[in-house]
N, C-alpha and C positions, 0 to 999 in steps of 0.2 A: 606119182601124178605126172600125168603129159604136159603140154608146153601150154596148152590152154584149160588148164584143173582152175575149179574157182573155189571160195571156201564157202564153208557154209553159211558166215556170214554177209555172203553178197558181193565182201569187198574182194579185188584181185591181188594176186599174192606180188604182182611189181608195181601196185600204184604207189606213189609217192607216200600215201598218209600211211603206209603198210610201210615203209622205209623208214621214215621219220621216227616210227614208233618202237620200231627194233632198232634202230640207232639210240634212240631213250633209254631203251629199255637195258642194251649194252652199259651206257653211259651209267646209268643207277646202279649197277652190278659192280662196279670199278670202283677202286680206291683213289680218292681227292689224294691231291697232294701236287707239289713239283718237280718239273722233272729234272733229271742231270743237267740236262741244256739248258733250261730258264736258269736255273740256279748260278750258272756258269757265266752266264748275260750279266745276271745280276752284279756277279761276284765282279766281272769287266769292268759294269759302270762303275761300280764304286771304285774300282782301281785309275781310273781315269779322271773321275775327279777330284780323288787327292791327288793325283800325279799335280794335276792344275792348281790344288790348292794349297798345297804344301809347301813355296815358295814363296807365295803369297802371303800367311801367316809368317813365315820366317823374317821375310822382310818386313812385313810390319811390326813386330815383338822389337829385330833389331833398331829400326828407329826410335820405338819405346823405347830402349834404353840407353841410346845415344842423346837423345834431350834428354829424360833424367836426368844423367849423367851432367847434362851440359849445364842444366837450371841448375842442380845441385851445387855445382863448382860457383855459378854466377852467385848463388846466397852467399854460399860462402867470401867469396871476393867485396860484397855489400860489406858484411858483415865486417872484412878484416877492414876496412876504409872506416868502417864506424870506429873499430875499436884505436885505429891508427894515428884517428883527430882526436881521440881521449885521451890517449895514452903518452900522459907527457908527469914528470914527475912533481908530488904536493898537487897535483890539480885536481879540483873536488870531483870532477869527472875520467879519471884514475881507473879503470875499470878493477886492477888488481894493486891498489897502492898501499894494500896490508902487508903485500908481501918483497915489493919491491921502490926501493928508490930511486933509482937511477936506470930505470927502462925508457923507452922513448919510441915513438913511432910503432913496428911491428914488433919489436926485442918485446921476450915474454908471450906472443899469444898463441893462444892453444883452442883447442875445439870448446872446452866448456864455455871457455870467457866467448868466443865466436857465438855462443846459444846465449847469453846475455842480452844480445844484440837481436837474435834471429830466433826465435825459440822453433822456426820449423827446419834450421839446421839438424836432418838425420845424427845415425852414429857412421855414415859411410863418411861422411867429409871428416880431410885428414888435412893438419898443416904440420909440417917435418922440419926438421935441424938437419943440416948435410950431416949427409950419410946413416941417418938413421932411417926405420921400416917400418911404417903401417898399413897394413891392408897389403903384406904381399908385396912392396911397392918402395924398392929402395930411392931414393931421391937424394941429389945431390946442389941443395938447396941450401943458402945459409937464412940465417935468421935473423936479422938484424935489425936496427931502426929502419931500415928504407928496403931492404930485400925479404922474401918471404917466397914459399909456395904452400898452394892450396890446391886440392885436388880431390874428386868423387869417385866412385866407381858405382855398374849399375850393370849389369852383364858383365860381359868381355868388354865395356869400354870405358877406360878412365879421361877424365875432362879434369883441365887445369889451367893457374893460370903461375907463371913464375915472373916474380916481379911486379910490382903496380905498373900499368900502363903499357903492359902486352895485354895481345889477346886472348881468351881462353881457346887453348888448346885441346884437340881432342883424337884420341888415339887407340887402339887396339893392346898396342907392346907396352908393358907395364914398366917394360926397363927406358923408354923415350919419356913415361913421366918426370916432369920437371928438370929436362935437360938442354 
C-alpha cells in the first residue's frame, strides 16, 4: 500500500485511535509482571529505610533495658531497706529469725527473703558476699549489717547499687559491678 492507502474500514492506518488500538492490542499480548528495574527500586527503598531504621530500633530496645535494668536494681534497694529495718535479732518482725540469731541490719539477706518484701523482684536481681558470682557477675562486695550490694541485669546493662546511700549505678562492664 502507498503513503495514502486507506482501509476498508474508512478509518486511516496513522490516526491515533488506529495507534491506540495496536498499542492495546500489543499491551494484551504481553506478559504482566515486573520488571528487573522496578524490582531493583523496590529492593533500594527498602534498603534505605532500614538503613534509617535500624538505629532507631537499636536505640530504643537499648534504653528498654537500661531502665529495666535500673527499676530492677531500685526494687531491689526498696526491698533490702525493708528487710534492713526488720532485721534485727528476737524481733517479731525478723524476716529470717528461724534461722539466725544474731544477724542485724543487711547480714543474712538474700534474693528470696528480698521477694518477701517485693513479690515483683524478678530472678535477675542478685545480692553477693565479696567475691562470690551471680549472673556472670563477680563482685567484691561485703555483706554485713550496714554494707551490701545489689544489682539487675537486662541486656548488656547491669544497674546497682553498693552500699546504702549511694546512687544506683549503671554500667555495661560486668566486672565495674559493685566496685
Amino acid at each position: 500500500m502507498g503513503p495514502a492507502a486507506h482501509r476498508p474500514d474508512g478509518a486511516d492506518a496513522d490516526t491515533p485511535r488506529v495507534r491506540i488500538q495496536a498499542i492495546a492490542r500489543r499491551l494484551a499480548q504481553e506478559e504482566s509482571g515486573f520488571t528487573l528495574l522496578e524490582l531493583l527500586n523496590v529492593v533500594l527503598i527498602l534498603g534505605i529505610l532500614m538503613l534509617t531504621a535500624a538505629p532507631t530500633y537499636m536505640t530504643t530496645r537499648d534504653k528498654a533495658y537500661k531502665g529495666t535494668a535500673t527499676a530492677n536494681a531500685r526494687s531491689l534497694v526498696s526491698a533490702a531497706r525493708l528487710y534492713a529495718a526488720d532485721n534485727s535479732p528476737n524481733s517479731a518482725n525478723d524476716p529470717n529469725k528461724s534461722v539466725s540469731t544474731t544477724d542485724t541490719g543487711y547480714a543474712g539477706m538474700t534474693v528470696p527473703w528480698l521477694k518477701a518484701y517485693n513479690a515483683n523482684i524478678g530472678n535477675a536481681g542478685y545480692v553477693n558476699n565479696s567475691g562470690t558470682e551471680a549472673g556472670g557477675v563477680t563482685v567484691r562486695a561485703a555483706l554485713d549489717p550496714t554494707h551490701y550490694c545489689v544489682y539487675a541485669q537486662s541486656g548488656r546493662w547491669f544497674a546497682y547499687q553498693l552500699n546504702p546511700g549511694t546512687p544506683v549505678m549503671i554500667t555495661t562492664a560486668p566486672t565495674a559491678v559493685c566496685t
